[in-house]
Every structure is written in C-alpha cells, then in structure tokens.
C-alpha positions as CSV (number, residue, x, y, z in Angstrom):
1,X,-11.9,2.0,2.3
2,X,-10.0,5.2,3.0
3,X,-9.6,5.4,7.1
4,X,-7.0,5.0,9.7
5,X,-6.6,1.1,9.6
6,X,-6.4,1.7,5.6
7,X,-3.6,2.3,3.2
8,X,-3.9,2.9,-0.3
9,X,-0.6,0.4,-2.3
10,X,0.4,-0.2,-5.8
11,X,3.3,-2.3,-6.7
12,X,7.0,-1.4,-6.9
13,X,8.2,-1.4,-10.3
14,X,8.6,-4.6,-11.7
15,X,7.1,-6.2,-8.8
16,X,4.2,-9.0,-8.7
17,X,2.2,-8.7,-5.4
18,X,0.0,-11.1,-4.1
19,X,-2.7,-9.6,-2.5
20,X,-4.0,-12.5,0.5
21,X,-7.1,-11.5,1.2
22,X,-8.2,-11.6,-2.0
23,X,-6.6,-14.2,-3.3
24,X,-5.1,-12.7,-6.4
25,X,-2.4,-10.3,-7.4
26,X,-2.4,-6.4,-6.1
27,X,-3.1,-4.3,-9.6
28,X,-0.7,-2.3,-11.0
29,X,-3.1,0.9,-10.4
30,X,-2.9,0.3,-6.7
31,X,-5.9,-0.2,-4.3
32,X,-6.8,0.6,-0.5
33,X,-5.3,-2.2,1.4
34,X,-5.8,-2.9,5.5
35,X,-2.5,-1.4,7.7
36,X,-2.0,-4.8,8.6
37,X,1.7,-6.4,9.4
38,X,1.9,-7.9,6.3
39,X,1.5,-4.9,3.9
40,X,3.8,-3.0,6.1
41,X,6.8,-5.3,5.4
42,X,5.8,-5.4,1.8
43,X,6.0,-1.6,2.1
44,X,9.2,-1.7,4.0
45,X,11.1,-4.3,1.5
46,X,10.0,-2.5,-1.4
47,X,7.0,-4.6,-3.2
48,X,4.6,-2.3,-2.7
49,X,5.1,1.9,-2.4
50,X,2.2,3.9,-0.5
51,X,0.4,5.4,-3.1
52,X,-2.4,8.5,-3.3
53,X,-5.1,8.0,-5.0
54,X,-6.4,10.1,-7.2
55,X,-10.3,9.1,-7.1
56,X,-11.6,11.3,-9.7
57,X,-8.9,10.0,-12.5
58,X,-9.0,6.3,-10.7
59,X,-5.0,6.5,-10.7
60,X,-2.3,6.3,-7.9
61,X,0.3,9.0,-7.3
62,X,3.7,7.4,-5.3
63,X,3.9,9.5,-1.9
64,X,6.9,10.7,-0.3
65,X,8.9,8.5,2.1
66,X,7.4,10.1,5.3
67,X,4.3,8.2,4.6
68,X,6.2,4.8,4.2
69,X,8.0,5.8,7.8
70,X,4.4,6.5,9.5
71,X,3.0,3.4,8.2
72,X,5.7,1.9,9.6
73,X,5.5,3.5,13.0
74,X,1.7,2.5,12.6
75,X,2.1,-1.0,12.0
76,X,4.9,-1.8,14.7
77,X,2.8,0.0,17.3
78,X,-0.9,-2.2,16.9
C-alpha cells in the first residue's frame, strides 16, 4: 500500500490510535495508512508521526518534519 494516496504512520509516543477503518488500534510498529483528512490531523496534532518503513527489518524509522508539512499540503489540497 505504498503510493501517492498512502502514508506509512506509527503512533506518537505514548499515544493510543484508533485506526477507523479497521476498527482497532494503529500498532506501535506503524503501518501504511490512506492520506485521508483524518490521518492528516492525527499527524498534525501529534498522535501519529510519518514514519519510513523499513520492509526488509518490518520496522518504522520517524521521518523528518518536511514529510509531516507535505502531507499536510497534500491533504488540505484533495
């Protein structure tokens, strides 16, 4: 799930994160979520930080704030 429209999350520390489509919480390892409005505010308050995933060791690696600013750009633009 790794395209345009996609964005890979993981919690903020110390955060819970209910994932909707799913019905069940976001895992602390992250997972590629849809660039939808919702998972943009939960990137803009802080729940969840843009992640990179690292497929081959099946972890997340935080990103820098540029990629929390395009998401953003993204997200308010569709």
């Amino acid at each position: 799930m790794s395209n345009d429209r996609s964005i890979f999350v993981k919690p903020g520390e110390g955060r819970v994160v209910h994932d909707p489509e799913r019905n069940e919480d976001l895992p602390a390892e992250g997972r590629s979520v849809p660039r939808t409005a919702y998972w943009v505010r939960a990137v803009n308050s802080g729940d969840v930080v843009i992640a990179k995933s690292d497929d081959a060791a099946g972890t997340a690696k935080p990103v820098g704030k540029s990629a929390a600013k395009s998401a953003t750009d993204e997200g308010e633009s569709k």
